[in-house]
C-alpha positions in Angstrom: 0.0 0.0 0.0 1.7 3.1 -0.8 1.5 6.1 1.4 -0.8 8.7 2.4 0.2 11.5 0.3 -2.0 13.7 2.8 -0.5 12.2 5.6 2.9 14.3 7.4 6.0 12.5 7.3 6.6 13.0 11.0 3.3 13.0 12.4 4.8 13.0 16.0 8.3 14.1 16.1 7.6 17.6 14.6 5.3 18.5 17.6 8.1 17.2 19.9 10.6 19.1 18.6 7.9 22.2 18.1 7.2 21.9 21.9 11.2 21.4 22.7 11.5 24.8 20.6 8.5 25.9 22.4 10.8 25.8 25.8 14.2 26.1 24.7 13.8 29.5 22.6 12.5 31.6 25.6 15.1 30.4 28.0 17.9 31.0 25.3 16.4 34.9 24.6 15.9 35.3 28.2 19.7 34.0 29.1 21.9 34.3 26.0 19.9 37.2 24.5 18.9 37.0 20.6 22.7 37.3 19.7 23.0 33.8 20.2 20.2 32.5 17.9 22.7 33.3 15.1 24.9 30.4 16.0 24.3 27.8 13.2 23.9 25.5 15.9 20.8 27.4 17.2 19.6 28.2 13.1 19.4 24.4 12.6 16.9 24.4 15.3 14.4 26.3 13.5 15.1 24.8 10.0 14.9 21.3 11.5 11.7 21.8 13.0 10.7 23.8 9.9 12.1 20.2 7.9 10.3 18.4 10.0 6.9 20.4 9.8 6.7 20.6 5.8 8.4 16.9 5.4 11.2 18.6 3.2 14.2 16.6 2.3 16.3 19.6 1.1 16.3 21.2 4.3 16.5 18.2 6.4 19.3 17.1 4.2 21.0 20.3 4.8 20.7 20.5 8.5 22.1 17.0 8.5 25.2 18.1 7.0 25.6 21.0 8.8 25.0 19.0 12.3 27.0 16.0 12.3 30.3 17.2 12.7 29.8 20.6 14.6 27.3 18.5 17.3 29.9 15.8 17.6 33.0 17.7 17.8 30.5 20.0 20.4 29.7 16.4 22.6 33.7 15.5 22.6 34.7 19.1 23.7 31.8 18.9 26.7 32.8 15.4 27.9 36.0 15.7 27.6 35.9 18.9 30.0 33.5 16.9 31.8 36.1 14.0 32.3 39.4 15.2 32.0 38.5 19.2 33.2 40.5 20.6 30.0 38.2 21.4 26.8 40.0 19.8 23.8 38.6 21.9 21.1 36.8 25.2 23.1 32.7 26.0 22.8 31.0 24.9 25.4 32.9 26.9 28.3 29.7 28.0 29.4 28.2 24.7 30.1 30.5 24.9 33.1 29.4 28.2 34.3 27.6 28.2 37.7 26.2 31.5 36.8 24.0 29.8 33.9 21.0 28.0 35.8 21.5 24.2 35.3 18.4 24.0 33.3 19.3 26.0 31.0 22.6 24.6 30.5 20.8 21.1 30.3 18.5 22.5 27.3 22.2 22.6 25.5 22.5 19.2 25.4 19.8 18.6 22.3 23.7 19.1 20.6 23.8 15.4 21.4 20.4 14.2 20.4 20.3 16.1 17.1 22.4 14.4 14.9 20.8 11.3 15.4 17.5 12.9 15.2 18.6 14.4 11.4 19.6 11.1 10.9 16.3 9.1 11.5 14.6 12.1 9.7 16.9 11.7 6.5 16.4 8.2 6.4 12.6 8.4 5.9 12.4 11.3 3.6 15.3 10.4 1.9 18.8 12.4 1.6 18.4 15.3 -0.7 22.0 15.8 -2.4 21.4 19.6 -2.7 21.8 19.8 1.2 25.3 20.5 1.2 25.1 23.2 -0.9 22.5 24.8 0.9 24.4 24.4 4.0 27.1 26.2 2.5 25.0 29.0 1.4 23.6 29.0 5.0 27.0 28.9 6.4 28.6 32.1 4.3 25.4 34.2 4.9 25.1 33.1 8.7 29.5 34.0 9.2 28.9 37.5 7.4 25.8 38.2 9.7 28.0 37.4 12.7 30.9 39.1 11.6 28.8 42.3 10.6 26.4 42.5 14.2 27.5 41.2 17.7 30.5 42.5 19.9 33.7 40.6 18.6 34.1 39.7 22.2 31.0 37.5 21.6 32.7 35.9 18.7 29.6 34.4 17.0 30.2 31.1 15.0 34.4 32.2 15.7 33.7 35.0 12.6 36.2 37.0 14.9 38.6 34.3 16.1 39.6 31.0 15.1 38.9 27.8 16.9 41.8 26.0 18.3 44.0 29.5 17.7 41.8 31.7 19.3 42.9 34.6 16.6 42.0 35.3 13.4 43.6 34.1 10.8 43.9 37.4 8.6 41.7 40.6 7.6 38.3 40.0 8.0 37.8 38.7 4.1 40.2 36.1 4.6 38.7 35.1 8.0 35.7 34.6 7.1 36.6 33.3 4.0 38.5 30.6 5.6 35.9 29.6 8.0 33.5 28.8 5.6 36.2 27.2 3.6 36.9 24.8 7.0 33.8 24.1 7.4 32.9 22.9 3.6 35.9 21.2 3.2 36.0 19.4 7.0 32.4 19.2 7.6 30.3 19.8 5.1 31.7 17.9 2.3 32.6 14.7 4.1 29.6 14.2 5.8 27.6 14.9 2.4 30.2 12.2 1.1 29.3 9.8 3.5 25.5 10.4 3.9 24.9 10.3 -0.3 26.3 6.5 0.0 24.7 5.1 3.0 21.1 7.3 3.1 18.5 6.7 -0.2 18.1 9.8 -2.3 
């Protein structure tokens, strides 16, 4: 029997997610102010649940790319302060700050669950190979915004400073231009790679 062409594709997960957005958004404003809802971490939020809502491979596909690396490297960095009291690869300092209330440092942790999330929600829509391109579209126009509004000190999605260096790595042009580079080449790219052999189209 072939399905419902009336019926959503995620019947139940997009209202989980809608009512995880439903809580996590007014804590983040309230705490982080709206600065932070330009991290691409925080964007993928809204375009997942907007994925998820509509059923839309492209942008599912896309927010799959963009996630998988960035939350993983983001789960290694917070246990490996968590078990060794050193961050490896720097981000998620303030998941350690007793200033933060605990719950909203706990509503951080959906960097853990979403990959896998993307990844159940890829492999029933299918894996759009557009995604990575619109990722990287995301990515340039998201690193521009960030590099153009908050306080450097805030250093937005590292458009000021480099990860690992902590300092740019030239003018701003060249910055940026690398960080986008960095993350198509070793994020992006792979993980479209890897995703366009093992997920249907």
């Amino acid at each position: 029997m072939s399905p419902d062409p009336n019926r959503p594709l995620f019947p139940v997960a997009r209202w989980v997610v809608l009512g995880f957005a439903a809580i996590w958004a007014p804590f983040y404003w309230r705490e982080y102010g709206w600065r932070n809802f330009l991290q691409l971490c925080d964007i993928a939020v809204f375009l997942t649940l907007a994925g998820l809502w509509r059923g839309n491979a492209l942008l599912l596909s896309s927010q799959a790319v963009g996630a998988m690396v960035v939350d993983i490297l983001w789960a290694v960095d917070f246990f490996g302060r968590a078990f060794t009291g050193r961050h490896p690869i720097g981000g998620t300092d303030y998941m350690f700050m007793d200033s933060i209330p605990l719950f909203v440092r706990a509503l951080s942790l959906f960097h853990i669950v979403w990959p896998l999330l993307l990844l159940w929600a890829i492999r029933r829509s299918g894996y759009d190979r557009r995604g990575w391109i619109l990722q990287a579209a995301i990515a340039g126009a998201v690193l521009l915004v960030s590099r153009l509004g908050p306080h450097p000190s805030y250093n937005v999605n590292f458009a000021w400073k480099a990860p690992f260096i902590d300092a740019p790595v030239g003018p701003a042009p060249v910055h940026l231009a690398a960080c986008l580079l960095g993350l198509v080449l070793g994020a992006y790219l792979p993980t479209h790679v890897l995703l366009a052999r093992c997920v249907r189209a």
